[in-house]
Phi, psi and omega in degrees: 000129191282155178284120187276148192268152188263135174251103190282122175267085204273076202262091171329110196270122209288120171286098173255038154268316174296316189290311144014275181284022198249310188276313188309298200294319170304302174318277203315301161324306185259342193234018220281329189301313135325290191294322210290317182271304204287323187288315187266017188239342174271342209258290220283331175298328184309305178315307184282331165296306173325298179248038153286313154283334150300313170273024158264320216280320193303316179311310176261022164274315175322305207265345189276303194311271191346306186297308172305328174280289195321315203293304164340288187310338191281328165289325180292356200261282205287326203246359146345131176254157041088086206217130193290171195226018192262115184225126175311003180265306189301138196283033184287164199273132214263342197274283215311311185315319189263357142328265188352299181302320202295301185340294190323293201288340167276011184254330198259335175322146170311328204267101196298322191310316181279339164319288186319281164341253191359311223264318190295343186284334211261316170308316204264326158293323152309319184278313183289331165277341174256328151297297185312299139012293178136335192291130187263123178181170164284322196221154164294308166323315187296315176306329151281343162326323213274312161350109169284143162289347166310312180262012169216067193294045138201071157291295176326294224279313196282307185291344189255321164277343140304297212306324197278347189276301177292346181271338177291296151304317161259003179272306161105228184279339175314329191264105198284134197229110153261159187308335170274342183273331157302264185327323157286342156278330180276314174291030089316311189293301209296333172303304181305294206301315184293339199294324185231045163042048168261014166200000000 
């Protein structure tokens, strides 16, 4: 048996940087017209992108300032403790003040069941006022019916914080109450009560 000879497969390794520029150049050469419009549609996007990108970026720097001022605004409103509003010159009625302080201090409680107190308590000192008042009803509602808005600038304030009395009273623990959303309803009622130095 004859020695078999190995046949070594000798393989040319492809320069495709070269062909690469071998196709580029043709095209370029036969087509110029195609890289020339393909030149300019990358250069006016380029053009139109930049400050396109400038004005996103100013645009959420807007909206990021813009978010922060609500937020702010939103703690100075909501999260307000509460100052008592009983001054030894004012004709206030000394029994509301001191109902009132108890208000204060079940409003600053650890204790949500006492936010909710605060607030039905503060209702009931609403009710006691409106009576003295002269207004005639069944209800604190009927009774603000009765309410010129000439003679109660701060009806809304009364009407919103009742409102919040009642969902309280009928919802019961359904109706989600946090401590800021209590001050700020007990600072409406303390608006209603100054206005006409009932406390």
């Amino acid at each position: 048996m004859q020695d078999e000879i190995p046949v070594v497969v000798v393989s040319t390794p492809v320069e495709l940087p070269h062909y690469f520029e071998q196709i580029v150049s043709y095209l370029m050469s036969n087509f110029p017209d195609i890289f020339h419009s393909t030149a300019t549609t990358i250069g006016i996007i380029m053009g139109f992108s930049i400050p396109l990108c400038l004005l996103f970026i100013i645009g959420i720097m807007l909206s990021l300032h813009g978010i922060h001022t609500v937020r702010r605004r939103e703690h100075e409103i909501y999260n307000k403790r509460i100052e008592t509003a009983y001054d030894e010159v004012t004709e206030a009625d000394p029994e509301m003040v001191n109902k009132w302080q108890k208000i204060l201090a079940l409003v600053e409680s650890d204790n949500e069941s006492d936010w909710r107190q605060s607030i039905i308590e503060a209702d009931i000192i609403l009710g006691i006022l409106l009576t003295k008042m002269g207004y005639r009803g069944e209800t604190i509602g009927e009774q603000m019916s009765r309410i010129e808005p000439g003679d109660f600038k701060t009806l809304a304030k009364a009407g919103e914080a009742h409102h919040v009395r009642n969902r309280i009273a009928h919802d019961g623990t359904d109706y989600p109450l946090n401590q800021a959303e209590a001050r700020h309803v007990i600072n409406l009622f303390k608006d209603v009560f100054q206005e006409f130095n009932y406390i």
